[in-house]
PDB file of N, CA, C and O in Angstrom:
ATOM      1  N   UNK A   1     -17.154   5.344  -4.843  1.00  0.00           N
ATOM      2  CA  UNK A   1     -16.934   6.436  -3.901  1.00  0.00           C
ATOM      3  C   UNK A   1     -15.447   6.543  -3.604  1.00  0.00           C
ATOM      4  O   UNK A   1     -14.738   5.552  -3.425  1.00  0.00           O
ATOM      5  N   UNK A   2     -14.928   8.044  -3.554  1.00  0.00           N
ATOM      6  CA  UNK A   2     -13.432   8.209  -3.370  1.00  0.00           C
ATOM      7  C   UNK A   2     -13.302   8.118  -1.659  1.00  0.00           C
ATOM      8  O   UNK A   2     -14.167   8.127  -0.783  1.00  0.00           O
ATOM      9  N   UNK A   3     -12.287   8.055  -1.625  1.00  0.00           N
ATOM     10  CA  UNK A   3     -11.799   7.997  -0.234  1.00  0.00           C
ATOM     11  C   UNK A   3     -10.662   8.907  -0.197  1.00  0.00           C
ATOM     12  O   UNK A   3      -9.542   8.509  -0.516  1.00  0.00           O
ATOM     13  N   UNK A   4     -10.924  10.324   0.240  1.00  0.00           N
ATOM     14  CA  UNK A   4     -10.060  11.294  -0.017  1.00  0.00           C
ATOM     15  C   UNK A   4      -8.819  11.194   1.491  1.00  0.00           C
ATOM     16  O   UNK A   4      -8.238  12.251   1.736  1.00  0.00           O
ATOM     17  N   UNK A   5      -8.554  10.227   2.209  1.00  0.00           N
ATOM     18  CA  UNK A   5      -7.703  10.378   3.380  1.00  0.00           C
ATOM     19  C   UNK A   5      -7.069   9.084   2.887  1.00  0.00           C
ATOM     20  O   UNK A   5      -5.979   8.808   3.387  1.00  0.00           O
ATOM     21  N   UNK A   6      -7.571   8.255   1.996  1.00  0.00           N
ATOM     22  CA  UNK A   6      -7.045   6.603   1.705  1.00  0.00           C
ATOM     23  C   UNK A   6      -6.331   5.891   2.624  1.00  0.00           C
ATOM     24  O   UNK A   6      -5.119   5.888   2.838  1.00  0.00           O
ATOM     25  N   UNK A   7      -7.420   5.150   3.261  1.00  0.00           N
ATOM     26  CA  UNK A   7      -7.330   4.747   4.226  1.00  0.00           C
ATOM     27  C   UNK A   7      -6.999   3.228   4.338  1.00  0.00           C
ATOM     28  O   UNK A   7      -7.650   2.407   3.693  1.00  0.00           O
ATOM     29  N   UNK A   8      -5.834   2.813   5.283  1.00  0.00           N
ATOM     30  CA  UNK A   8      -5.437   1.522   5.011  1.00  0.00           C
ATOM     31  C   UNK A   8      -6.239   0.544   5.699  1.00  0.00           C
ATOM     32  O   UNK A   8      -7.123   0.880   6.486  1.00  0.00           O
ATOM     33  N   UNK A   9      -6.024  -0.396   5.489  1.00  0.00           N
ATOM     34  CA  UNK A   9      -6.531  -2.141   5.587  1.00  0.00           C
ATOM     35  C   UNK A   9      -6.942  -1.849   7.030  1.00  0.00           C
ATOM     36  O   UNK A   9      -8.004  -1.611   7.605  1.00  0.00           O
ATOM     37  N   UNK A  10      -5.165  -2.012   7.504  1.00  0.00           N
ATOM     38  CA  UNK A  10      -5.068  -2.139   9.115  1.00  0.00           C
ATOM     39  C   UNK A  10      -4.387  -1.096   9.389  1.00  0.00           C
ATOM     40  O   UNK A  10      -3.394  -0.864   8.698  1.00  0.00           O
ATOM     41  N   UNK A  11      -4.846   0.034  10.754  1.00  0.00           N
ATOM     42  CA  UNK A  11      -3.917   0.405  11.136  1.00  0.00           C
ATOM     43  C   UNK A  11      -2.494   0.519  11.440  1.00  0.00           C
ATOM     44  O   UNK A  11      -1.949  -0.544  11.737  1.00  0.00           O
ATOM     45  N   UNK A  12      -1.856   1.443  11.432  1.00  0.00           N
ATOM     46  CA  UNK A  12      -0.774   1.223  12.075  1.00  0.00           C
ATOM     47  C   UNK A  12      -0.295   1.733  13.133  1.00  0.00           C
ATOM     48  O   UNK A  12      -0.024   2.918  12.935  1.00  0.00           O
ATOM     49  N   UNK A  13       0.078   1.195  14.785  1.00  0.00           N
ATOM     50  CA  UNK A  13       0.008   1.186  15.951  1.00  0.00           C
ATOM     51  C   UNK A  13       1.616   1.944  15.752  1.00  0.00           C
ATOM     52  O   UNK A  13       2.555   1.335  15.239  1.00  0.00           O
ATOM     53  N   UNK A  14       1.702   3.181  16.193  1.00  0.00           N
ATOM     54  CA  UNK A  14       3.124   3.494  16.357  1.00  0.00           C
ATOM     55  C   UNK A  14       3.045   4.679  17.699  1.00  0.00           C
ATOM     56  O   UNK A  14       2.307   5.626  17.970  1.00  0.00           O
ATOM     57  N   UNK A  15       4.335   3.976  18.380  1.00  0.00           N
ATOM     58  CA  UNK A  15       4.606   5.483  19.839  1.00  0.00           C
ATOM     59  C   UNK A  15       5.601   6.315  19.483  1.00  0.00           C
ATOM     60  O   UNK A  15       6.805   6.131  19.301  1.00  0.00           O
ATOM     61  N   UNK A  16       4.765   7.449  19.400  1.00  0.00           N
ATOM     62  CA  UNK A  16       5.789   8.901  19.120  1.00  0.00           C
ATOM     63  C   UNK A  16       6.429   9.404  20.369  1.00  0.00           C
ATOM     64  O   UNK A  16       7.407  10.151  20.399  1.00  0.00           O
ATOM     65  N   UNK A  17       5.955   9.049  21.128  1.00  0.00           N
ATOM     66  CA  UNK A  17       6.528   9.550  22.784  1.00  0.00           C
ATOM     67  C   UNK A  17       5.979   8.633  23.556  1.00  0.00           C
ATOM     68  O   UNK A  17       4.952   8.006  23.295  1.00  0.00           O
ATOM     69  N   UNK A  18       6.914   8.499  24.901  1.00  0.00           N
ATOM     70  CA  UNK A  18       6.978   7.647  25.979  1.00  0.00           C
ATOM     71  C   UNK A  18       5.608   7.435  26.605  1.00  0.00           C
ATOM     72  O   UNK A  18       5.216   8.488  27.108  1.00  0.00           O
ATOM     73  N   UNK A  19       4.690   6.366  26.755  1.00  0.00           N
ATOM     74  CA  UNK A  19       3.512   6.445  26.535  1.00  0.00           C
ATOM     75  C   UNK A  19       2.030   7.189  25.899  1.00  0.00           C
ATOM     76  O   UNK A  19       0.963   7.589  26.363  1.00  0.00           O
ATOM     77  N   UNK A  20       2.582   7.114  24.780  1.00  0.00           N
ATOM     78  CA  UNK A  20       1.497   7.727  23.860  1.00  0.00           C
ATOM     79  C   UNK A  20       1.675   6.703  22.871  1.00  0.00           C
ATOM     80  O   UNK A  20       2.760   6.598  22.298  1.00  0.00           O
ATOM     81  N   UNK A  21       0.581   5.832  22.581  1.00  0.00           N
ATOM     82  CA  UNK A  21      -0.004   5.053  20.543  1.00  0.00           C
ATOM     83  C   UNK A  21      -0.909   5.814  19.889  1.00  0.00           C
ATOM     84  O   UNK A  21      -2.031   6.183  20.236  1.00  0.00           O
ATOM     85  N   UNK A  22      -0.372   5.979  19.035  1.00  0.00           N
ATOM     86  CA  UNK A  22      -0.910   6.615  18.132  1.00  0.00           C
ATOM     87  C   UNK A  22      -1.217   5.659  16.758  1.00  0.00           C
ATOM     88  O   UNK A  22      -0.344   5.232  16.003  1.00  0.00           O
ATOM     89  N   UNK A  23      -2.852   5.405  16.613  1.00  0.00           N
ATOM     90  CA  UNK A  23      -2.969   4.478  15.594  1.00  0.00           C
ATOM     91  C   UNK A  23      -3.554   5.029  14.419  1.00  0.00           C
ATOM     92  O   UNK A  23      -4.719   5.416  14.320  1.00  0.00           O
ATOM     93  N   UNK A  24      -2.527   5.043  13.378  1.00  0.00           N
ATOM     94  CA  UNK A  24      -2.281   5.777  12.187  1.00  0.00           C
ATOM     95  C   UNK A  24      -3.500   5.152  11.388  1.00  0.00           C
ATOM     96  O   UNK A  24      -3.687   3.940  11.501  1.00  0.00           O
ATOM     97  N   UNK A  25      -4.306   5.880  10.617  1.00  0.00           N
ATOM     98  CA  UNK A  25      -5.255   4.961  10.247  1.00  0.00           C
ATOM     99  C   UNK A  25      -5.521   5.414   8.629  1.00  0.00           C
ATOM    100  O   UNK A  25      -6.172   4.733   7.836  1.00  0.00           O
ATOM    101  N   UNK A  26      -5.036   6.388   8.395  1.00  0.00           N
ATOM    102  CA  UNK A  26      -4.705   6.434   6.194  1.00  0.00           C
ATOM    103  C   UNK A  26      -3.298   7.022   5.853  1.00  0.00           C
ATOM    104  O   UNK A  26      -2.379   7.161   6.660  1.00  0.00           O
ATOM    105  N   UNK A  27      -3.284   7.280   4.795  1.00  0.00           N
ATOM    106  CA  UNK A  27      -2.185   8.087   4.089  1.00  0.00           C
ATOM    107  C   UNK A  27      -1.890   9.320   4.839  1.00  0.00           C
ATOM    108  O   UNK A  27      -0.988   9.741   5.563  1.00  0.00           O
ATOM    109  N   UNK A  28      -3.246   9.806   4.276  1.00  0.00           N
ATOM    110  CA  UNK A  28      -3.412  11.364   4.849  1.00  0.00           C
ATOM    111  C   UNK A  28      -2.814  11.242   6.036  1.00  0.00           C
ATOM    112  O   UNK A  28      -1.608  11.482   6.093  1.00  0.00           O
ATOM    113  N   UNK A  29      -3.470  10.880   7.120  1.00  0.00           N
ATOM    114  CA  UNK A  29      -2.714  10.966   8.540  1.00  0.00           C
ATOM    115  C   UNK A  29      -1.076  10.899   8.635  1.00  0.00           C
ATOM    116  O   UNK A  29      -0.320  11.727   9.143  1.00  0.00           O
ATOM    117  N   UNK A  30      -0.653   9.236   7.770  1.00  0.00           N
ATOM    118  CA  UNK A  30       0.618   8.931   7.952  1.00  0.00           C
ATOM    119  C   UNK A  30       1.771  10.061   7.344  1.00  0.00           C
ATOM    120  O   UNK A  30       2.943  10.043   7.722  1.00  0.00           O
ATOM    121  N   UNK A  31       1.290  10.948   6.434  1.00  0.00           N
ATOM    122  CA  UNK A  31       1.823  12.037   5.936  1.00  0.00           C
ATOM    123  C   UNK A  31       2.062  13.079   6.868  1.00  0.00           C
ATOM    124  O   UNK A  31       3.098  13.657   7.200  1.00  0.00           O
ATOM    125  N   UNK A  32       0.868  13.194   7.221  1.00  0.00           N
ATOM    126  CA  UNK A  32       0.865  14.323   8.482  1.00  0.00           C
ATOM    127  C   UNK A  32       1.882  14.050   9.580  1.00  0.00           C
ATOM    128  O   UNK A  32       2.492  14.981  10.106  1.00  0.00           O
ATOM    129  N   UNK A  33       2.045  12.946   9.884  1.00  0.00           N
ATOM    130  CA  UNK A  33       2.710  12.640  10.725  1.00  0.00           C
ATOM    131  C   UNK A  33       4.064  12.338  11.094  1.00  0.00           C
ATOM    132  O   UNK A  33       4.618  12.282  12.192  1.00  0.00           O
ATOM    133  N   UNK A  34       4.657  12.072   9.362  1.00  0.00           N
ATOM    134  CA  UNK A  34       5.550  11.932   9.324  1.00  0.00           C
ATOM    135  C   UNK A  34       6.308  13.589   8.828  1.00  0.00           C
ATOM    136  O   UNK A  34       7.490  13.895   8.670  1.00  0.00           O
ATOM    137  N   UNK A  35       5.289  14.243   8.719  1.00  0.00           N
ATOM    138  CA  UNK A  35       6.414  15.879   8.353  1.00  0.00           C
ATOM    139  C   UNK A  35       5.969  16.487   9.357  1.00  0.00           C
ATOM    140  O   UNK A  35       6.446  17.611   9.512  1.00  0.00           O
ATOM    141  N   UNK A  36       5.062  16.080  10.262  1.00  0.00           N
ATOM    142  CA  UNK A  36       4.626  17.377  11.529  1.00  0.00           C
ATOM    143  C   UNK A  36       4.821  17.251  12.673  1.00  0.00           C
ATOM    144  O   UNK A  36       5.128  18.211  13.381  1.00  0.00           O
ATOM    145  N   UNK A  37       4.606  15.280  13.403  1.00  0.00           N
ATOM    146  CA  UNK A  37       4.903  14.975  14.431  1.00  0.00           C
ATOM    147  C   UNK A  37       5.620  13.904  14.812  1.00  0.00           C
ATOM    148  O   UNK A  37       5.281  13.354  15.860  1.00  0.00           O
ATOM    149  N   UNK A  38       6.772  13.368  14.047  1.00  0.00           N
ATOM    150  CA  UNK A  38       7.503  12.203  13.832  1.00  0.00           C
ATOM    151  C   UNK A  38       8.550  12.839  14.194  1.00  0.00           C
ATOM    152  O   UNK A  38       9.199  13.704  13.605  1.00  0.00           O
ATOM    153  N   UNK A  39       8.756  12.068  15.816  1.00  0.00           N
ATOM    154  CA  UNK A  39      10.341  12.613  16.662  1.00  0.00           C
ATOM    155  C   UNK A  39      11.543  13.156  15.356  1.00  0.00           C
ATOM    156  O   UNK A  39      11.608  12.825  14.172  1.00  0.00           O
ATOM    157  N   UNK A  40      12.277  13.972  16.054  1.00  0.00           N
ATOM    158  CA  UNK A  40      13.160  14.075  15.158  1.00  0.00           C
ATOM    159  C   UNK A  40      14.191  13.566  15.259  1.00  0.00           C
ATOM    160  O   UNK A  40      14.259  12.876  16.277  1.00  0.00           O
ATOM    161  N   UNK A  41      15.284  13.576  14.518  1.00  0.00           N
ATOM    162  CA  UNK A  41      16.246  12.470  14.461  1.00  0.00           C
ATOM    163  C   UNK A  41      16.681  12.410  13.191  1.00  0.00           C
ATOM    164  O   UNK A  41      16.013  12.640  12.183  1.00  0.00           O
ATOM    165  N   UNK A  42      18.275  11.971  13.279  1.00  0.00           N
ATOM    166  CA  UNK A  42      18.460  11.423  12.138  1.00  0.00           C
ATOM    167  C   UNK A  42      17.867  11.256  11.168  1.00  0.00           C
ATOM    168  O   UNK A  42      17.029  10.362  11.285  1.00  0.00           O
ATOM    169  N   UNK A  43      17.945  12.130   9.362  1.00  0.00           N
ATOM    170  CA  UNK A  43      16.899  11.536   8.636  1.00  0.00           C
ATOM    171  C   UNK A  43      17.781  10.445   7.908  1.00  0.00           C
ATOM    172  O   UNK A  43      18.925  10.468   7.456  1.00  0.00           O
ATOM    173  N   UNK A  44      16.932   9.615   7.966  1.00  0.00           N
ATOM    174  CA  UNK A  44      17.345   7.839   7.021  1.00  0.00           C
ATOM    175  C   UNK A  44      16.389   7.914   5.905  1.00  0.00           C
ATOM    176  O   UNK A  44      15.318   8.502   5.757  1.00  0.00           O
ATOM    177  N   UNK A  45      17.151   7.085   5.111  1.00  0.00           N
ATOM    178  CA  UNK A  45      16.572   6.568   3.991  1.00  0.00           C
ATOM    179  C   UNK A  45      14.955   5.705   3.825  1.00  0.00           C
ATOM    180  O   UNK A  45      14.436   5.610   2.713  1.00  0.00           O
ATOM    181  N   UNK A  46      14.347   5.171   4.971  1.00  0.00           N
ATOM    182  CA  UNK A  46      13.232   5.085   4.882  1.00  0.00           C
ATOM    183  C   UNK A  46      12.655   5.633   5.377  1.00  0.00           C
ATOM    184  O   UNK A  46      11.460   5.584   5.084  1.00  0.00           O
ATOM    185  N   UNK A  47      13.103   6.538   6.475  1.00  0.00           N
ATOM    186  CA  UNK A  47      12.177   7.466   7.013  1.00  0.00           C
ATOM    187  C   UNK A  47      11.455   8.625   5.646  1.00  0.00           C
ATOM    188  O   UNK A  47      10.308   9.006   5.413  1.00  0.00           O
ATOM    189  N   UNK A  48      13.300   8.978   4.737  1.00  0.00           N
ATOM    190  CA  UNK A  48      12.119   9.493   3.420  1.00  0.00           C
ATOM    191  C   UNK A  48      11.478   9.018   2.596  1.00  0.00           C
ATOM    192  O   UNK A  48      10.656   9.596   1.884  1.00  0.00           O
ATOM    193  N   UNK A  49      11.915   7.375   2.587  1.00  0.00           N
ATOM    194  CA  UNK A  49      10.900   6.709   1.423  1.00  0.00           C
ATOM    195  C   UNK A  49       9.253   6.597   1.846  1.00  0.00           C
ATOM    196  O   UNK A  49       8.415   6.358   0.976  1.00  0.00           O
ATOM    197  N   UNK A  50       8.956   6.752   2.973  1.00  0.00           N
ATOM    198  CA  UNK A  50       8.077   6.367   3.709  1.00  0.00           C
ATOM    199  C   UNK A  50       7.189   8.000   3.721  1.00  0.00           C
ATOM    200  O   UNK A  50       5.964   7.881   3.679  1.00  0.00           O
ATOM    201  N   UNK A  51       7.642   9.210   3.764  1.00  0.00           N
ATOM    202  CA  UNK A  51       7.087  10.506   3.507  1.00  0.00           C
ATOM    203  C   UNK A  51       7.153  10.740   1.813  1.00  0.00           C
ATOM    204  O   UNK A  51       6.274  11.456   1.334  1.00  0.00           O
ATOM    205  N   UNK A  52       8.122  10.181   0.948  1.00  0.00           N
ATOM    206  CA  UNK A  52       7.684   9.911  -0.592  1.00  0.00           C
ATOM    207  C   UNK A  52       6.953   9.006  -0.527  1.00  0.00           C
ATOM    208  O   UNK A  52       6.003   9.545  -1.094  1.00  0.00           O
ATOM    209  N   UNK A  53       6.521   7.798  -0.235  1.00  0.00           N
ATOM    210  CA  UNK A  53       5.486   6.879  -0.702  1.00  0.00           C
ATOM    211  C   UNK A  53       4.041   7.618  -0.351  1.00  0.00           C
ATOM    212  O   UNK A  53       3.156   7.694  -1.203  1.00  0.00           O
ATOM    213  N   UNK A  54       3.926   8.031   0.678  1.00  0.00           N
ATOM    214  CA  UNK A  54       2.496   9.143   1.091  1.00  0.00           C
ATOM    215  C   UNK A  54       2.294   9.863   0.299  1.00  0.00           C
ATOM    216  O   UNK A  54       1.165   9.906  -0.191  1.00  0.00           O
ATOM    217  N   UNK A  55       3.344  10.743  -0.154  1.00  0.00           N
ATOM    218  CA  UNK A  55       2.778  11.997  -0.777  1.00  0.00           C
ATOM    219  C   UNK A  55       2.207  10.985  -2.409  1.00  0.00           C
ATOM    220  O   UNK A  55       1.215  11.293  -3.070  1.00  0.00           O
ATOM    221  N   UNK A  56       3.156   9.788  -2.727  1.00  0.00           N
ATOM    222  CA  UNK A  56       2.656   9.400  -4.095  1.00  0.00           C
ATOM    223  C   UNK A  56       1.512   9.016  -3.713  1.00  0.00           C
ATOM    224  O   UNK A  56       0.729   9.519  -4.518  1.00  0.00           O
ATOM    225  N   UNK A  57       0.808   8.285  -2.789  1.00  0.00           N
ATOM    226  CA  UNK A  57      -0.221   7.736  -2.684  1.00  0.00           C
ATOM    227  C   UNK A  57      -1.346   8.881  -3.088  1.00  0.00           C
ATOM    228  O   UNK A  57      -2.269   8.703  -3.882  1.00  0.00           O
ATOM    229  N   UNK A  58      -1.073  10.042  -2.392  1.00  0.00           N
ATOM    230  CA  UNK A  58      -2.285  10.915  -2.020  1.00  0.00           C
ATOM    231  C   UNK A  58      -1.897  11.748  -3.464  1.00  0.00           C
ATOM    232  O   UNK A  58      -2.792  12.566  -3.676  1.00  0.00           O
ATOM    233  N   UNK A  59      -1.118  11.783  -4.244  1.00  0.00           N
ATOM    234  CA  UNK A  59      -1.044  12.098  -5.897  1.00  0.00           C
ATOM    235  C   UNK A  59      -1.805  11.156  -6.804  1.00  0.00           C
ATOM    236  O   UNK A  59      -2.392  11.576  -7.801  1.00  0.00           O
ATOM    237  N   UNK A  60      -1.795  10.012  -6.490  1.00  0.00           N
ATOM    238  CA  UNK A  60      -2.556   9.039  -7.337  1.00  0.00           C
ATOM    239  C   UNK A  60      -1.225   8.188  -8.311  1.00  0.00           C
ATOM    240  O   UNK A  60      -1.370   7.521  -9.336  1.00  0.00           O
ATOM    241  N   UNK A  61      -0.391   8.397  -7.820  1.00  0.00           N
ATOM    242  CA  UNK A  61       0.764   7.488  -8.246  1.00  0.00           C
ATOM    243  C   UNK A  61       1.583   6.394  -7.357  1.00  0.00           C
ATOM    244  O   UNK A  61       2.645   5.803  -7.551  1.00  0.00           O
ATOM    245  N   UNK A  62       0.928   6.385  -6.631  1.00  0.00           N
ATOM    246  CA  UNK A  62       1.206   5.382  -5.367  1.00  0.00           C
ATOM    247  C   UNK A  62      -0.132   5.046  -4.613  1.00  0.00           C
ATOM    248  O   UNK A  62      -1.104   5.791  -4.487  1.00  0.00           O
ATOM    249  N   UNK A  63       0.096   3.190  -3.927  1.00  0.00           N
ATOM    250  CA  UNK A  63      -1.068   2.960  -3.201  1.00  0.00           C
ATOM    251  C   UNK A  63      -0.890   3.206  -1.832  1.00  0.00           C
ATOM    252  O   UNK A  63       0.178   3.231  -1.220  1.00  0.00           O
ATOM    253  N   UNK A  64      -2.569   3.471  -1.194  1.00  0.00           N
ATOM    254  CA  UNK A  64      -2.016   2.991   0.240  1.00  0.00           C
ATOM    255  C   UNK A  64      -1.273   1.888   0.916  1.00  0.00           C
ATOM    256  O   UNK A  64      -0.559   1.954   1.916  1.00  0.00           O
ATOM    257  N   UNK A  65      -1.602   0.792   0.127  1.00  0.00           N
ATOM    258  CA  UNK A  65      -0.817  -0.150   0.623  1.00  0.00           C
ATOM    259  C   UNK A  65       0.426   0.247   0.672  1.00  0.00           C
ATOM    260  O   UNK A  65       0.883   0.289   1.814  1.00  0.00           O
ATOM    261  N   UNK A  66       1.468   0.699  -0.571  1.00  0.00           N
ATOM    262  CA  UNK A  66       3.039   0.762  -0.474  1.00  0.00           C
ATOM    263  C   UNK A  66       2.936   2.155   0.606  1.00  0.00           C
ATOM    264  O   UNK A  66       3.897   2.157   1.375  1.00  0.00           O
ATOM    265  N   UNK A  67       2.088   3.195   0.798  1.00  0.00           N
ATOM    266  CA  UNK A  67       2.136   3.728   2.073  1.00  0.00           C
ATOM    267  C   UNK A  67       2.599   3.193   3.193  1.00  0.00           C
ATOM    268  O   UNK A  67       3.699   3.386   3.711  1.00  0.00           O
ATOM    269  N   UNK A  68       1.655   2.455   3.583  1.00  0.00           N
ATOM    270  CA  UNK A  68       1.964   1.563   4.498  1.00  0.00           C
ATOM    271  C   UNK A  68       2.494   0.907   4.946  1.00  0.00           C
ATOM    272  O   UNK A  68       2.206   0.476   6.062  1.00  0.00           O
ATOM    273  N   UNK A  69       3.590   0.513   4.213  1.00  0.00           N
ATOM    274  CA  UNK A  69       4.261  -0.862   4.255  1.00  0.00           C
ATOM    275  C   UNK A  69       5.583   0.069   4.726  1.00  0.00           C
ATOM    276  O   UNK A  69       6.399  -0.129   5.625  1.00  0.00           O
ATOM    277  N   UNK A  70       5.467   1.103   3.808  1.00  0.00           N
ATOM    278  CA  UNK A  70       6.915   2.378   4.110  1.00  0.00           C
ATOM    279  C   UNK A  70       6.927   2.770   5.856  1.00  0.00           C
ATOM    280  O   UNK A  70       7.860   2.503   6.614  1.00  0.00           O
ATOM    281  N   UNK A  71       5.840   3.356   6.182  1.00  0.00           N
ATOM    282  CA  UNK A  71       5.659   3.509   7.248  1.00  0.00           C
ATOM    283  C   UNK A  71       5.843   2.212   8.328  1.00  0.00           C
ATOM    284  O   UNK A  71       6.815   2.054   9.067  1.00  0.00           O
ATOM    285  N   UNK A  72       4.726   1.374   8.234  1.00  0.00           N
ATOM    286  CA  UNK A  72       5.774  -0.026   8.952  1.00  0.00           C
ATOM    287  C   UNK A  72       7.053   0.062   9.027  1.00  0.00           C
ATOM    288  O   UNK A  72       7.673  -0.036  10.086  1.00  0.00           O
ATOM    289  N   UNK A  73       7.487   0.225   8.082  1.00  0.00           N
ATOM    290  CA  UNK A  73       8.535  -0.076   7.690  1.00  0.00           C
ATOM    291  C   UNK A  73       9.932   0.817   8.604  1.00  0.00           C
ATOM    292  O   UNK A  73      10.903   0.288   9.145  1.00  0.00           O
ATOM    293  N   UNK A  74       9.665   1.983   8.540  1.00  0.00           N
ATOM    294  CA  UNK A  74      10.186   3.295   9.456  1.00  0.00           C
ATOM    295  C   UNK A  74      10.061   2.737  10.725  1.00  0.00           C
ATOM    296  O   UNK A  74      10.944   2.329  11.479  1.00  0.00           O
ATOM    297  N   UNK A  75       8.494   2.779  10.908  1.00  0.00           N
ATOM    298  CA  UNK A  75       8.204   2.736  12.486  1.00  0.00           C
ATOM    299  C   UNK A  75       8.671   1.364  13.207  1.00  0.00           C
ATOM    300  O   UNK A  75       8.504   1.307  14.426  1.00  0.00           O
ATOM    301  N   UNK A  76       9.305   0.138  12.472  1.00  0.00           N
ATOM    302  CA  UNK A  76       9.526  -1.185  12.572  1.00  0.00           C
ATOM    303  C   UNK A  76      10.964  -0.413  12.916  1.00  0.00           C
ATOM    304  O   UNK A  76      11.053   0.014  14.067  1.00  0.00           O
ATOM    305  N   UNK A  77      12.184  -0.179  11.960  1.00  0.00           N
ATOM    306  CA  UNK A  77      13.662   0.301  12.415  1.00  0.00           C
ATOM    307  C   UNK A  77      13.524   1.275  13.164  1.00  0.00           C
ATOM    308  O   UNK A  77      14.400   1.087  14.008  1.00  0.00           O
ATOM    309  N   UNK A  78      12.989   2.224  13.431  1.00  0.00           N
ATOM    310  CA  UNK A  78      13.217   3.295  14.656  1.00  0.00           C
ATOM    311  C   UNK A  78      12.726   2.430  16.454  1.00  0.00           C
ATOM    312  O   UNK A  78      13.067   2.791  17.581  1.00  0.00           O
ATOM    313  N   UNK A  79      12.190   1.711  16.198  1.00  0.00           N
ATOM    314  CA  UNK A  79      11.570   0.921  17.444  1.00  0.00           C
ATOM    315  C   UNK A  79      10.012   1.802  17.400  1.00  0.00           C
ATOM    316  O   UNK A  79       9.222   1.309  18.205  1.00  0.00           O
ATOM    317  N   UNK A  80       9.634   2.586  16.887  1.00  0.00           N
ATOM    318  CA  UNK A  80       8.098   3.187  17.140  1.00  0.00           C
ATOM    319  C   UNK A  80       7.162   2.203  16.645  1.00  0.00           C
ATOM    320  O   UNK A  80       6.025   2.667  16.549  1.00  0.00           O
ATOM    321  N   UNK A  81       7.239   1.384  16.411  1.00  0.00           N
ATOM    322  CA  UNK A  81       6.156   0.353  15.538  1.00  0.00           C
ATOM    323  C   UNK A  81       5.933  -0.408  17.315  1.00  0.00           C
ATOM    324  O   UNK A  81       6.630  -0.681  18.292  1.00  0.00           O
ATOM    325  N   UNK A  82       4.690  -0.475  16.937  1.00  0.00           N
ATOM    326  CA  UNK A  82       3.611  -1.545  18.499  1.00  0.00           C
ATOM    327  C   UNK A  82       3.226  -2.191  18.333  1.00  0.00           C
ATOM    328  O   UNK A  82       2.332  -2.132  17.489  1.00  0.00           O
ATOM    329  N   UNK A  83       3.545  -3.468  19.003  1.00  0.00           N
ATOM    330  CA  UNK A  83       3.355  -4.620  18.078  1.00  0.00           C
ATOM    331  C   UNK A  83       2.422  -5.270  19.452  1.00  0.00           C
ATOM    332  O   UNK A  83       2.669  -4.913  20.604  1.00  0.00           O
ATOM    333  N   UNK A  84       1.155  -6.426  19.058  1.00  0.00           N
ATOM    334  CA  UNK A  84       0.387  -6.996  20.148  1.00  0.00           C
ATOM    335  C   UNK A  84      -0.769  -6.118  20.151  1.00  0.00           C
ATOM    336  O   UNK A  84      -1.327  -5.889  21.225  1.00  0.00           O
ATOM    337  N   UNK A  85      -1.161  -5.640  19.155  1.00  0.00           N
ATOM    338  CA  UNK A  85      -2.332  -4.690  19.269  1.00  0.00           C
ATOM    339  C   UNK A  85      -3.092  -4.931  18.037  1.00  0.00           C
ATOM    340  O   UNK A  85      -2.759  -5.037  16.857  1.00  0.00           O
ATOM    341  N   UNK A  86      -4.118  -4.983  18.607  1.00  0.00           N
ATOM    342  CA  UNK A  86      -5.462  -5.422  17.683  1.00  0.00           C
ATOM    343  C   UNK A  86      -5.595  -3.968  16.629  1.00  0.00           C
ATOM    344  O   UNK A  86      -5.764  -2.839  17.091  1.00  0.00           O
ATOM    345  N   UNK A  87      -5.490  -4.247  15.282  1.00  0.00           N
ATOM    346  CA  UNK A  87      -5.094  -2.903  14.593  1.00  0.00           C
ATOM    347  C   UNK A  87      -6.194  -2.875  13.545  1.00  0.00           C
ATOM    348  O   UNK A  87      -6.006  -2.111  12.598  1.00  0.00           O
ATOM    349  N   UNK A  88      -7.714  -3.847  13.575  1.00  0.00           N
ATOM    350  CA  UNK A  88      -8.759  -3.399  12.479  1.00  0.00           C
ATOM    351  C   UNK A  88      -9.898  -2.714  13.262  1.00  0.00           C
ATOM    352  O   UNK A  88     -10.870  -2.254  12.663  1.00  0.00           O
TER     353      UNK A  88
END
């Protein structure tokens, strides 16, 4: 069975605004989120590796995992990553 949103392991716990978590829970979403509702700011270099690793995932040339890890990865240097939260 496909999993057309490819959905990761563990969430990922990230605040887009001053009390709001938002727990990212596939590709699909993390895509969405990173071109529709991901503060704006400065664009950096992983902020686009992290909207290229999504779109490869959801092409079939990238996994969710390296999704994920991109996004961590963003949301870890911007300070949006939430950490202390039960994320399965």
């Amino acid at each position: 069975m496909s999993d057309p949103d490819l959905r990761f392991v563990e969430t990922v716990p990230v605040q887009l605004r001053p009390g709001h978590i938002r727990m990212i829970a596939s590709v699909r979403e993390a895509a969405e989120v990173l071109l529709t509702a991901w503060p704006e700011g400065r664009e950096t270099r992983k902020r686009r590796a992290a909207r290229e690793a999504c779109l490869r995932a959801l092409e079939g040339s990238g996994t969710p995992a390296q999704a994920r890890k991109a996004l961590e990865s963003v949301a870890r240097d911007e300070g949006r990553l939430v950490t202390g939260i039960r994320t399965r």
